[in-house]
C-alpha positions in Angstrom: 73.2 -102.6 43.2 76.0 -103.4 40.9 78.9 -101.2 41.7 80.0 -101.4 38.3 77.4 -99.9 36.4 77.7 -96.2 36.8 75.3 -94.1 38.4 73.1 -91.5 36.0 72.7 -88.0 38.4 69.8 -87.4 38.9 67.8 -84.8 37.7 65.4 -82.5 39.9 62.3 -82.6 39.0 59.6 -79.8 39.5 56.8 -81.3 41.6 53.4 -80.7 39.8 51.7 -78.4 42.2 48.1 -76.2 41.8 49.7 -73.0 41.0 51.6 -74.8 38.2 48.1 -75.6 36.7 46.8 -72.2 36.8 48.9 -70.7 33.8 47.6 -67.4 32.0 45.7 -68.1 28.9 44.9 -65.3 26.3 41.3 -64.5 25.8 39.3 -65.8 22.9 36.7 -63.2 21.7 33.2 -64.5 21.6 31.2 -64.3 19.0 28.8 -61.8 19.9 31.0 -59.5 20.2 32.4 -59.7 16.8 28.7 -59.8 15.7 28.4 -56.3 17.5 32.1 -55.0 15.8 30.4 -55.8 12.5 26.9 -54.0 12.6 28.9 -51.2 14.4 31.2 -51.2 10.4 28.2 -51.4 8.9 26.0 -49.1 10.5 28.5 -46.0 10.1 29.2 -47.6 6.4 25.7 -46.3 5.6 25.7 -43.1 7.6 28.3 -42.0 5.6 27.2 -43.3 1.8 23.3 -41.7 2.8 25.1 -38.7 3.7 27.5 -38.6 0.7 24.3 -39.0 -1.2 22.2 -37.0 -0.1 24.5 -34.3 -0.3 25.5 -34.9 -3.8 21.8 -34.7 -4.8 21.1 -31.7 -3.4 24.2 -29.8 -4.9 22.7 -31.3 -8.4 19.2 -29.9 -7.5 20.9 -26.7 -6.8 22.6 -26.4 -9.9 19.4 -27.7 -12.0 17.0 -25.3 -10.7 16.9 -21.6 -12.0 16.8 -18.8 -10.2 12.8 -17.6 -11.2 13.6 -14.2 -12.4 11.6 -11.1 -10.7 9.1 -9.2 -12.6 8.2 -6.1 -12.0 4.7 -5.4 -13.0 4.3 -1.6 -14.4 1.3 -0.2 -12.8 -1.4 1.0 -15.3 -1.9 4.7 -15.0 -5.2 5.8 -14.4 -6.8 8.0 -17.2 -7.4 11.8 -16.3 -10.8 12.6 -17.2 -10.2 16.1 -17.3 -6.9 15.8 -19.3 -8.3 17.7 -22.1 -10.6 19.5 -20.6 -10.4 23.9 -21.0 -9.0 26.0 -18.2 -10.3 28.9 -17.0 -7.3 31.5 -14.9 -8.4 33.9 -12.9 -5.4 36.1 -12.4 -6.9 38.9 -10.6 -7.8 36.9 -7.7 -5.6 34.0 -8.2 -7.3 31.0 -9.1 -8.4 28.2 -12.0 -10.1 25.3 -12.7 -11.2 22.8 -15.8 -14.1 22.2 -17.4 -15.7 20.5 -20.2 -14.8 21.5 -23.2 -18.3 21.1 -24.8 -19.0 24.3 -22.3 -18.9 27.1 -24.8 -19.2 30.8 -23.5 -22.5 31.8 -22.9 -24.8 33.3 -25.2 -27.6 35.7 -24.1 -29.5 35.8 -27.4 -30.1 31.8 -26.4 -32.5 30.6 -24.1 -30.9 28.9 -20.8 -33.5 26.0 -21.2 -32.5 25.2 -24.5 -29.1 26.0 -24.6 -25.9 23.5 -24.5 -24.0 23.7 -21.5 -22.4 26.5 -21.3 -19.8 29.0 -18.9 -21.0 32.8 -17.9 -18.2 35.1 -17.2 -20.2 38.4 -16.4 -17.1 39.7 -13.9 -14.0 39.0 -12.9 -16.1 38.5 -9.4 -18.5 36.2 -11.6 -18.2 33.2 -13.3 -21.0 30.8 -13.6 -21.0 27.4 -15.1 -24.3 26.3 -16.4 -26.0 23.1 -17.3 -29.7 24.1 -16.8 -31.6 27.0 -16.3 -30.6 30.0 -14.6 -30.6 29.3 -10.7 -31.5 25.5 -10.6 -28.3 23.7 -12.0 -25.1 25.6 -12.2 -21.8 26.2 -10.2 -20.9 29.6 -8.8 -17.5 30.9 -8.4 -18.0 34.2 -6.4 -15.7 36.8 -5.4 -17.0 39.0 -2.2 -15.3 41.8 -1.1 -15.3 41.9 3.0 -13.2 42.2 5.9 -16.2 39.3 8.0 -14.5 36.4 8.4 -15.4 33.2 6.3 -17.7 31.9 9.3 -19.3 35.2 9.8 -20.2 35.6 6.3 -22.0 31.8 6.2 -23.5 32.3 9.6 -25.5 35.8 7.8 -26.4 34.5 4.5 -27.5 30.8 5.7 -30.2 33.0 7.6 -32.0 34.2 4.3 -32.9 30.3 3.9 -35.7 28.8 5.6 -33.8 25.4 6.7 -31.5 25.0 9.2 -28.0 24.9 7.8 -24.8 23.4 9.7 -21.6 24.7 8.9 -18.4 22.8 9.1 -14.3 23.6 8.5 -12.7 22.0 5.8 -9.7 21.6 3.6 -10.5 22.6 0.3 -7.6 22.9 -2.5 -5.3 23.8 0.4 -7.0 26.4 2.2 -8.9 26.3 5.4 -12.8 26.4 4.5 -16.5 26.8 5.9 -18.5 24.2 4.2 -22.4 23.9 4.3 -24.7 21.7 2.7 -28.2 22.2 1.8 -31.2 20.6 -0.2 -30.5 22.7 -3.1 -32.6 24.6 -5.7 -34.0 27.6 -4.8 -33.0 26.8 -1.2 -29.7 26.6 0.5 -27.4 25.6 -2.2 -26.4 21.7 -2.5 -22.7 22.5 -1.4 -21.4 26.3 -0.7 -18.0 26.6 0.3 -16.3 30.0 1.5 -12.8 30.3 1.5 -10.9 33.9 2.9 -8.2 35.1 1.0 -6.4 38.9 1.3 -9.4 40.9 2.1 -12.0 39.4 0.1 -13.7 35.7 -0.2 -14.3 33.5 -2.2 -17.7 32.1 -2.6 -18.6 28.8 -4.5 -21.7 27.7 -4.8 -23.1 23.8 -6.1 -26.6 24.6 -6.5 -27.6 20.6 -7.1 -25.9 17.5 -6.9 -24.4 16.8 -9.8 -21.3 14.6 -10.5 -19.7 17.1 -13.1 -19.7 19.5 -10.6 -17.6 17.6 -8.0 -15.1 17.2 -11.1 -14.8 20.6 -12.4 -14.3 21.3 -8.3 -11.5 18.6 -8.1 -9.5 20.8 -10.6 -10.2 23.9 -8.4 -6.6 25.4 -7.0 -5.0 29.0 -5.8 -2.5 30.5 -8.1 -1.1 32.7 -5.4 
């Protein structure tokens, strides 16, 4: 070597080993994962504009639709029958009822066959309303002056009867009763019903079945 040319230092060089290759590289996302990042967006994109939807829609709907207003339907009130029918008052033993007002007083120059309907008062402890002859068709309000008790009283005049009559406890405008029923006529009477009061009873008697009778009866009631 030339001794006049000057030497260069030399420089140290890093020997190239396998650790040197094995540098950290950053990761590189793969494309299925972005793919999975973008239906994710997407999905919840939709959630929230169906739900934003839906909701506005049914807000709309609320405020579209009327309330449907409540009617009250007004019952229709049942015609009275006896609204302007007569009233009889019994104010020495406390009692009254309607009837018909084409029942006019009876009239004993007229025979019963012939005559109209018609109402026989021959006593304060008498009244009789009358539709056909004397004993077959009328209704008998009868006051009986006794200390027997209502059940006594049926159990003795049932006997004059030739049928078998069964006697039963009612209610009967208020008041305990003793009701029998018979086959009418000149038998038992259709319906009798006995009611005791203050020392006395009172007697009715349906002689027949006959649907004006159960009326004038549903008016029946105690004054005291």
């Amino acid at each position: 070597m030339d001794p006049n040319i000057p030497t260069q230092p030399v420089q140290n060089e890093t020997p190239v080993t396998q650790a040197n290759l094995q540098q950290p590289i950053n990761e590189i996302p793969s494309s299925g994962n972005k793919l999975k990042w973008i239906l994710l967006i997407v999905v919840l994109l939709l959630f929230i504009f169906g739900g934003g939807t839906y909701y506005l829609r049914v807000k709309q709907v609320k405020q579209i639709t009327p309330t449907p207003a409540i009617v009250q339907s007004t019952p229709t009130p049942t015609p009275d029958p006896t609204a302007n029918w007569k009233t009889y008052k019994n104010t020495l033993y406390g009692y009254e009822f309607k009837y018909p007002s084409d029942i006019i007083p009876y009239d004993n120059n007229v025979s019963f066959a012939t005559e109209p309907p018609r109402i026989l008062i021959e006593s304060a402890e008498k009244v009789n309303i009358l539709y056909g002859p004397a004993g077959e068709d009328q209704l008998v309000f009868l006051i009986i002056n006794t200390n027997k008790s209502a059940r006594e009283w049926f159990n003795e005049d049932s006997k004059q009867y030739p049928e078998e009559v069964t006697a039963k406890e009612i209610f009967f405008a208020g008041k305990t009763a003793i009701e029998g029923n018979g086959i009418g006529g000149y038998n038992f009477p259709y319906r009798q019903l006995v009611v005791a009061r203050n020392g006395y009873l009172m007697v009715i008697s349906q002689v027949i079945e006959n649907q004006m009778y159960n009326q004038i009866l549903s008016t029946f009631k105690f004054t005291n």
